[in-house]
LUMZATOR-894027 format. One line per field, with one value per residue (C-alpha): residue in three letters; residue number from 0; x, y, z. Coordinates in steps of 0.02 Angstrom, whole numbers, plus 50000, padded with zeros to 5 digits. Example, Ala and Ser with C-alpha at 12.3 -4.5 7.8 and 13.67 -1.06 7.14 Angstrom:
! LUMZATOR-894027
resn <- [ALA / SER]
resi <- [0 / 1]
u <- [50615 / 50684]
v <- [49775 / 49947]
w <- [50390 / 50357]
//
This chain:
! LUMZATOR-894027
resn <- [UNK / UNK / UNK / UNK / UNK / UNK / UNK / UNK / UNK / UNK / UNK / UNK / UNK / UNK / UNK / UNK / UNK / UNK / UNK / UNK / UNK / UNK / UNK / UNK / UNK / UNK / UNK / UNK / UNK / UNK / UNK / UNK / UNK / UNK / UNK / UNK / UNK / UNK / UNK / UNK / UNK / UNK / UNK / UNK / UNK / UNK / UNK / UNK / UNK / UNK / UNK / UNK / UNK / UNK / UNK / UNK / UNK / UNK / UNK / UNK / UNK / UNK / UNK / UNK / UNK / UNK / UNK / UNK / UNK / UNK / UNK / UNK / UNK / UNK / UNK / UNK / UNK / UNK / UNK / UNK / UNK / UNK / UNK / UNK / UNK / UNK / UNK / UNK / UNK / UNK / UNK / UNK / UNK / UNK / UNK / UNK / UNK / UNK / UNK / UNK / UNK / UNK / UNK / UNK / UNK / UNK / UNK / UNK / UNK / UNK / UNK / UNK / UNK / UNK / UNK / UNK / UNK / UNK / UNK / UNK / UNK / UNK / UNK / UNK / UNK / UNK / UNK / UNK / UNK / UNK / UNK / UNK / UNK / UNK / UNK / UNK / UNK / UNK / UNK / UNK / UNK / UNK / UNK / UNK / UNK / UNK / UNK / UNK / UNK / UNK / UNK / UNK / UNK / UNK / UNK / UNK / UNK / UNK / UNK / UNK / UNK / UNK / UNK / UNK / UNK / UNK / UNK / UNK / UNK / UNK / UNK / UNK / UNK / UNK / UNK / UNK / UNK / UNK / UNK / UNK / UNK / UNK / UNK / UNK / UNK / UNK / UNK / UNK / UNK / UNK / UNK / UNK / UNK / UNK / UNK / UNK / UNK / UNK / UNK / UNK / UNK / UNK / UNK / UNK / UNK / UNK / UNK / UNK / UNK / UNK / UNK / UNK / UNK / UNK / UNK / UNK / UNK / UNK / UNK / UNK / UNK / UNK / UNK / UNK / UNK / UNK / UNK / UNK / UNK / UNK / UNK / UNK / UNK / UNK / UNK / UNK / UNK / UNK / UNK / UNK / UNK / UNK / UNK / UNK / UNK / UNK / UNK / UNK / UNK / UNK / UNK / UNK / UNK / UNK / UNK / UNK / UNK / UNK / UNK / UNK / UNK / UNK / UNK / UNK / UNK / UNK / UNK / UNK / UNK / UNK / UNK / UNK / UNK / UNK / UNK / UNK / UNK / UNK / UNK / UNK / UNK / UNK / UNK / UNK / UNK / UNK / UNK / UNK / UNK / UNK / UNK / UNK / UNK / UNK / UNK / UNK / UNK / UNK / UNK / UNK / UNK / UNK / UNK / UNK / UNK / UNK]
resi <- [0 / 1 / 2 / 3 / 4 / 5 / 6 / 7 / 8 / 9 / 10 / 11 / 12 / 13 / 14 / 15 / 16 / 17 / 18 / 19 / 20 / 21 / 22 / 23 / 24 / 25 / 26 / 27 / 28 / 29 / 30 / 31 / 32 / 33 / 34 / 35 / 36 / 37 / 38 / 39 / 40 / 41 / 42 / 43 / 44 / 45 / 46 / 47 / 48 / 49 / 50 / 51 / 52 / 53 / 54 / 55 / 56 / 57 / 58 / 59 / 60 / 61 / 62 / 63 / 64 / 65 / 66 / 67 / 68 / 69 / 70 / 71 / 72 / 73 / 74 / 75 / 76 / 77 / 78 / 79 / 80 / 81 / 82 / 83 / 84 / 85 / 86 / 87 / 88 / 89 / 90 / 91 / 92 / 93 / 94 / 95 / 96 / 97 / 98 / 99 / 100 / 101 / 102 / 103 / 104 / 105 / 106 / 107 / 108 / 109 / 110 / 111 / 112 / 113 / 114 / 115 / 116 / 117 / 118 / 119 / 120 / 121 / 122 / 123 / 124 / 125 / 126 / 127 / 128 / 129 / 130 / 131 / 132 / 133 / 134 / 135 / 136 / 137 / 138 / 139 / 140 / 141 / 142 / 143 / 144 / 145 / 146 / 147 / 148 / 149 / 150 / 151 / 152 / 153 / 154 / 155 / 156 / 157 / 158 / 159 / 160 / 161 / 162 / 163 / 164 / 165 / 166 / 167 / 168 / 169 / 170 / 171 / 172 / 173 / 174 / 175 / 176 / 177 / 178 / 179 / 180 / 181 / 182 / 183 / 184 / 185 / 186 / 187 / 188 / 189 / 190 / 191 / 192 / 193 / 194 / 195 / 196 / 197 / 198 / 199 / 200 / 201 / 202 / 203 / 204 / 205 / 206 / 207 / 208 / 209 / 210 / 211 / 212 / 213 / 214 / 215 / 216 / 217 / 218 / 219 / 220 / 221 / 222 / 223 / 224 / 225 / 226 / 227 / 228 / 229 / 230 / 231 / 232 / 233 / 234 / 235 / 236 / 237 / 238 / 239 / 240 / 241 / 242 / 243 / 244 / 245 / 246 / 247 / 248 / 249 / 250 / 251 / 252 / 253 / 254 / 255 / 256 / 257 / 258 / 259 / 260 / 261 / 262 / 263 / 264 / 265 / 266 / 267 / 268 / 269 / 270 / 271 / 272 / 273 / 274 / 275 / 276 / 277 / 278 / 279 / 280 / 281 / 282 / 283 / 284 / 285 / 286 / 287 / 288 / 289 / 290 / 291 / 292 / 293 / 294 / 295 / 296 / 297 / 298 / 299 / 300 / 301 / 302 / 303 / 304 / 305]
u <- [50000 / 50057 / 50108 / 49959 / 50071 / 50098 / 49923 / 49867 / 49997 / 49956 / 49772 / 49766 / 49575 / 49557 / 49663 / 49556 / 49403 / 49486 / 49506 / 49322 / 49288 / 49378 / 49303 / 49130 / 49159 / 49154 / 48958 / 48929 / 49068 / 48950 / 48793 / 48879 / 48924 / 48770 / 48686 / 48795 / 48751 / 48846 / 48909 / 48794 / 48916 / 49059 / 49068 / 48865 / 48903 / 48807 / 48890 / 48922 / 48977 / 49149 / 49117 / 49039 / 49192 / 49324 / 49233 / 49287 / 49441 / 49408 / 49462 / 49329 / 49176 / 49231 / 49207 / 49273 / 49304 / 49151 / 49063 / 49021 / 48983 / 49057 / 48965 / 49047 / 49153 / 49027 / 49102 / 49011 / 49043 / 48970 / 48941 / 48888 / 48841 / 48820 / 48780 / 48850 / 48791 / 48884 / 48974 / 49021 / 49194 / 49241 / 49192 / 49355 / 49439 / 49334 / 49378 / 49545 / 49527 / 49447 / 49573 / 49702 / 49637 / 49607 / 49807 / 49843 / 49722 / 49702 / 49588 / 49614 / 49542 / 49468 / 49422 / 49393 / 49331 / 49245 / 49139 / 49182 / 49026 / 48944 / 48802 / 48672 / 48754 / 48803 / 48988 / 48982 / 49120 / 49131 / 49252 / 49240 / 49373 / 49397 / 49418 / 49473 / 49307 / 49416 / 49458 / 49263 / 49194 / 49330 / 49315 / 49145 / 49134 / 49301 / 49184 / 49039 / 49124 / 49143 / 48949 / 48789 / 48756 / 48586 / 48592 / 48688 / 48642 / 48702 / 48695 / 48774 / 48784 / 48825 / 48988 / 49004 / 48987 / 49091 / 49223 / 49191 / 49185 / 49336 / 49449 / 49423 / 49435 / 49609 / 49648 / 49603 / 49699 / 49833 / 49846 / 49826 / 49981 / 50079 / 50046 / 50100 / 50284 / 50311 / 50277 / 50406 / 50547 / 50502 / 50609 / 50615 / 50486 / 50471 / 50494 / 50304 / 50248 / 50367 / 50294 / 50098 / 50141 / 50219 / 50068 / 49936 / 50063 / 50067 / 49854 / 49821 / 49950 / 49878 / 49694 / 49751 / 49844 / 49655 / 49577 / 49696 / 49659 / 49470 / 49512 / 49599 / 49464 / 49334 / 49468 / 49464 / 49261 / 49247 / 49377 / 49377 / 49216 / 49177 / 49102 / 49054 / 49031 / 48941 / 48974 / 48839 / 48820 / 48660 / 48633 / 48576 / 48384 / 48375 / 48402 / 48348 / 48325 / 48159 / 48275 / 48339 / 48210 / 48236 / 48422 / 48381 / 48281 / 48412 / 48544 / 48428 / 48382 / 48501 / 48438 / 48283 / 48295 / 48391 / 48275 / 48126 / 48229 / 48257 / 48080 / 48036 / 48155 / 48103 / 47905 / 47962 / 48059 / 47908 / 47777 / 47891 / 47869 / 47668 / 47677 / 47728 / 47560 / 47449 / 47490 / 47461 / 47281 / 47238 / 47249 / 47162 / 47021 / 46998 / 47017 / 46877 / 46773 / 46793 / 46742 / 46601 / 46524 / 46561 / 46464 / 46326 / 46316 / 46329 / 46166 / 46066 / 46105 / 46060 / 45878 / 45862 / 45884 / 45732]
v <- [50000 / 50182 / 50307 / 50422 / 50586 / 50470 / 50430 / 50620 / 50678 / 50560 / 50579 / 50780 / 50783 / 50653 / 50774 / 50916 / 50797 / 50744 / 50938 / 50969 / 50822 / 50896 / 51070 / 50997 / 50966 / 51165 / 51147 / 51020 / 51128 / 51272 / 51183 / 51114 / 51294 / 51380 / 51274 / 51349 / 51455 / 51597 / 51548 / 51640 / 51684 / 51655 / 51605 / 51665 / 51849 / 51940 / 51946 / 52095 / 52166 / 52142 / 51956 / 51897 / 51947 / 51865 / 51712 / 51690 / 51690 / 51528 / 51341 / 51264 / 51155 / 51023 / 50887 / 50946 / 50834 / 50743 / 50752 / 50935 / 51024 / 51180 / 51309 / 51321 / 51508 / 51641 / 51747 / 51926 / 52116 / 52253 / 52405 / 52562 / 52723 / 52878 / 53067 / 53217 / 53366 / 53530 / 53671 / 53727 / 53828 / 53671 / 53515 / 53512 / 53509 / 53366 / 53264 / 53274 / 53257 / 53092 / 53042 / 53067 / 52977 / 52831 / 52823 / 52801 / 52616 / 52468 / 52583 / 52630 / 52761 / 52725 / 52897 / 53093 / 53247 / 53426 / 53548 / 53704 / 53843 / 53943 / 54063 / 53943 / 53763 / 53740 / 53661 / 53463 / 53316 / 53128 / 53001 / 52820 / 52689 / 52526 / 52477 / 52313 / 52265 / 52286 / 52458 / 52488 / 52564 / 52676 / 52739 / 52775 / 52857 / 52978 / 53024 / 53050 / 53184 / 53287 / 53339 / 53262 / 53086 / 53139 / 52952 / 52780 / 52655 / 52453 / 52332 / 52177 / 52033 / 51849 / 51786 / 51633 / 51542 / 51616 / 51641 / 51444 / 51422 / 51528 / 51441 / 51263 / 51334 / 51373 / 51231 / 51101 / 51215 / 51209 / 51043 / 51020 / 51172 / 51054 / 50888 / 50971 / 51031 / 50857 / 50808 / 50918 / 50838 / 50649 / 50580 / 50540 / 50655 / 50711 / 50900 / 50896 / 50837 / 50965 / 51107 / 51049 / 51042 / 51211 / 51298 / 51197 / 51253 / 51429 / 51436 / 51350 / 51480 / 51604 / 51554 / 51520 / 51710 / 51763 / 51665 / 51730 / 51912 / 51852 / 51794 / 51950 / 52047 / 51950 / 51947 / 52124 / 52148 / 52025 / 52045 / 52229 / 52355 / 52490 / 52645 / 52793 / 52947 / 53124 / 53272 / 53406 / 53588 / 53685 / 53872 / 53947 / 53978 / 54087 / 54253 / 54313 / 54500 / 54591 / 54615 / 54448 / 54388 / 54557 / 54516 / 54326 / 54408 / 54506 / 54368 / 54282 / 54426 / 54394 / 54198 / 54246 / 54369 / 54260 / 54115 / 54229 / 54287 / 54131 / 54065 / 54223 / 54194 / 54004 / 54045 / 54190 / 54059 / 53931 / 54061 / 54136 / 53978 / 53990 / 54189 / 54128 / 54042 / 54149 / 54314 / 54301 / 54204 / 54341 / 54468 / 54355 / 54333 / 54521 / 54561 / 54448 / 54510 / 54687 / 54636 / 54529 / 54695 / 54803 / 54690 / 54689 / 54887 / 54873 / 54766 / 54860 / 55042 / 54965 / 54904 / 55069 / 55179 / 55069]
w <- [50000 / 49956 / 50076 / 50102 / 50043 / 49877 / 49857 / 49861 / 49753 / 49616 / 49633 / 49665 / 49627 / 49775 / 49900 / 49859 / 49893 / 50079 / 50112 / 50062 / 50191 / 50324 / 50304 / 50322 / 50486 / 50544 / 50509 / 50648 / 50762 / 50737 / 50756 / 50932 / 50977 / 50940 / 51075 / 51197 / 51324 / 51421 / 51586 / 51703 / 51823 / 51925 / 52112 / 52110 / 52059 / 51933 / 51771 / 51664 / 51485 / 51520 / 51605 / 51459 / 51357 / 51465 / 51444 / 51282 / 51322 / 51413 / 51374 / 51243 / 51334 / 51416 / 51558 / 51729 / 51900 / 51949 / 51764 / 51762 / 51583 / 51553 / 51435 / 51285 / 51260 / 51182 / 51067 / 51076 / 50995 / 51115 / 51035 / 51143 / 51090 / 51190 / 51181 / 51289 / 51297 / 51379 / 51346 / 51165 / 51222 / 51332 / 51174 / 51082 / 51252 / 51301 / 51150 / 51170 / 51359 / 51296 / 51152 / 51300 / 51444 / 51292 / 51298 / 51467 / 51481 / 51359 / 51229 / 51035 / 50939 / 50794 / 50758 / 50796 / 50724 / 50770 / 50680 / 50716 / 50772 / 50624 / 50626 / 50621 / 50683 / 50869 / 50893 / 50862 / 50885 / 50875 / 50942 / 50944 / 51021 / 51062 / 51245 / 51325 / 51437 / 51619 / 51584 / 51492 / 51647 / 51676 / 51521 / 51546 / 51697 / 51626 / 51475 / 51593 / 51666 / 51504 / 51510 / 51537 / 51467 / 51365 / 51279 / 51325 / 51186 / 51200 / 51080 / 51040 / 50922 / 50942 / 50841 / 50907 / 50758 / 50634 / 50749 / 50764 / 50592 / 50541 / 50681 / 50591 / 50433 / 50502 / 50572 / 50411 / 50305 / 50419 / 50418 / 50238 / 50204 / 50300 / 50231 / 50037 / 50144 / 50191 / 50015 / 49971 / 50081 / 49986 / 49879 / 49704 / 49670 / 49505 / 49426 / 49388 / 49550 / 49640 / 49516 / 49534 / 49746 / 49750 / 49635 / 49766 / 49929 / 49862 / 49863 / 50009 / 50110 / 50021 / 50094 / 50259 / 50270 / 50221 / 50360 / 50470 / 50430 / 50458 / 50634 / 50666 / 50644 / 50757 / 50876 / 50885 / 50882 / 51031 / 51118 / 51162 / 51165 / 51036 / 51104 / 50985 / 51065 / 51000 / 51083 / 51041 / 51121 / 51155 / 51128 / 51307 / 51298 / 51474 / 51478 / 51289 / 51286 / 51220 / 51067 / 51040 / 50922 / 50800 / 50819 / 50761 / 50625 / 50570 / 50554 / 50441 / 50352 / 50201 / 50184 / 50209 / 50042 / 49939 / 49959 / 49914 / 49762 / 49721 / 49707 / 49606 / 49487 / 49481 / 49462 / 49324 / 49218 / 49241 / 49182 / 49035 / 48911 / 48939 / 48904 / 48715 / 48710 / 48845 / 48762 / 48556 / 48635 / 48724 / 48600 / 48475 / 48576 / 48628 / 48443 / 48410 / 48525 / 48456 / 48286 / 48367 / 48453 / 48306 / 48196 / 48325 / 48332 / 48156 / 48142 / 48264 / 48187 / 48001 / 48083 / 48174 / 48006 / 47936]
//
């Protein structure tokens, strides 16, 4: 009987078969994994955000001392989403307050701007980071010192079975990468075998760097927390003067005329085409009318003379 690395490389439509084989496997991991539950907590305490994450970082389900089940590892992004509201003057300050304090714990930004004040738009700014769940509520409570928190939005979505899939897409592909470098280390293989194992060696390294990249990036959606924050100012309401609306109407005096100009000139150049009909019309029908009553005066003076 061959060796098995002989029998793949000469039957190289049977190898890709075996690897289609092995990758059919990840469905019934995922199934397995999506039946899962999250541990509900540890030592009795009530979990949290951040708990949720560490677990999976955890070992995969198993079978501990005395036939207990462990939960299998949940994979889960955590998204949150907030709003602050205070001072205009003190909002770029507070971003980079923000983008600074983001430096000193386990936190990235992603992300930063500001708008500026204008005449009519209040001074704006957005930030969002990712934060490693023990230093989340830190974070937090830092930015909820910048203003008030006017919104705090959560949300988060379940992973757990790509990351499951991707990981034994990894693995098979893995394993099938380094079945074609042993091949390469046989002897008294031929130049066309060594050619045909290189060109398959070449793609499956090139999927496997993909999958890789893949893994990367759920790594870094469950693993840490993205928060998006807006910053947003609002004008001061108290205190308006008896003068303060004419002073509001005089700042949008100049808008106010051009967009009044504007529709002028926009109903003028709808009406000018019909004036090529509406006009000539007009002065045919008061013509006729004219000759109409002439006609008639006509006819009763001739019947008067008689």
């Amino acid at each position: 009987m061959l060796p098995p690395e002989e029998v793949l490389l000469r039957e190289p439509f049977l190898g890709l078969l075996v690897t289609a084989v092995l990758c059919g496997g990840c469905s019934h991991k995922v199934a397995t994994y999506e039946k899962a539950t999250v541990w509900s907590g540890i030592a009795g305490k009530r979990t949290t955000d951040a708990d949720h994450l560490y677990v999976a970082s955890l070992s995969p389900m198993g079978r501990g001392a005395g036939g207990t089940v462990f939960a299998a590892p949940r994979f889960v992004a955590v998204r949150h989403k907030l709003e602050i509201v205070e001072a205009g003057s003190r909002l770029p300050k507070s971003i980079e307050a923000v983008a600074a304090f983001c430096g000193t714990i386990q936190c990235e930004v992603l992300s930063s701007s500001v708008t500026s004040e204008t005449a009519g738009l209040s001074p704006s700014g957005n930030i969002a980071a990712r934060v490693a769940p023990q230093d989340l509520n830190k974070f937090l409570e830092f930015v909820g010192k910048q203003g008030s928190i006017a919104q705090h939005a959560t949300e988060s979505e379940d992973k757990t079975a790509a990351v499951v899939d991707i990981e034994a897409k990894l693995k098979n592909q893995t394993d099938f990468r380094d079945s074609l470098r042993r091949m390469l280390t046989k002897q008294g293989v031929s130049v066309a075998d060594l050619l045909q194992i290189q060109e398959k060696l070449a793609e499956a390294q090139a999927e496997l760097d993909s999958e890789a990249t893949q893994r990367k990036i759920l790594a870094n959606e469950t693993e840490k927390v993205y928060v998006e924050i807006a910053f947003r100012s609002e004008r001061p309401t108290s205190g308006r003067g008896s003068f303060a609306s004419v002073g509001e109407a005089l700042r949008h005096f100049g808008s106010v005329l051009g967009d009044s100009l504007a529709a002028l000139i926009t109903a003028v150049a709808a009406i000018v085409p019909w004036l090529i009909v509406i006009v000539p019309g007009l002065w045919f029908l008061t013509k006729s009318v004219s000759r109409f009553r002439e006609r008639r005066r006509a006819a009763t003076a001739a019947r008067t003379a008689k």
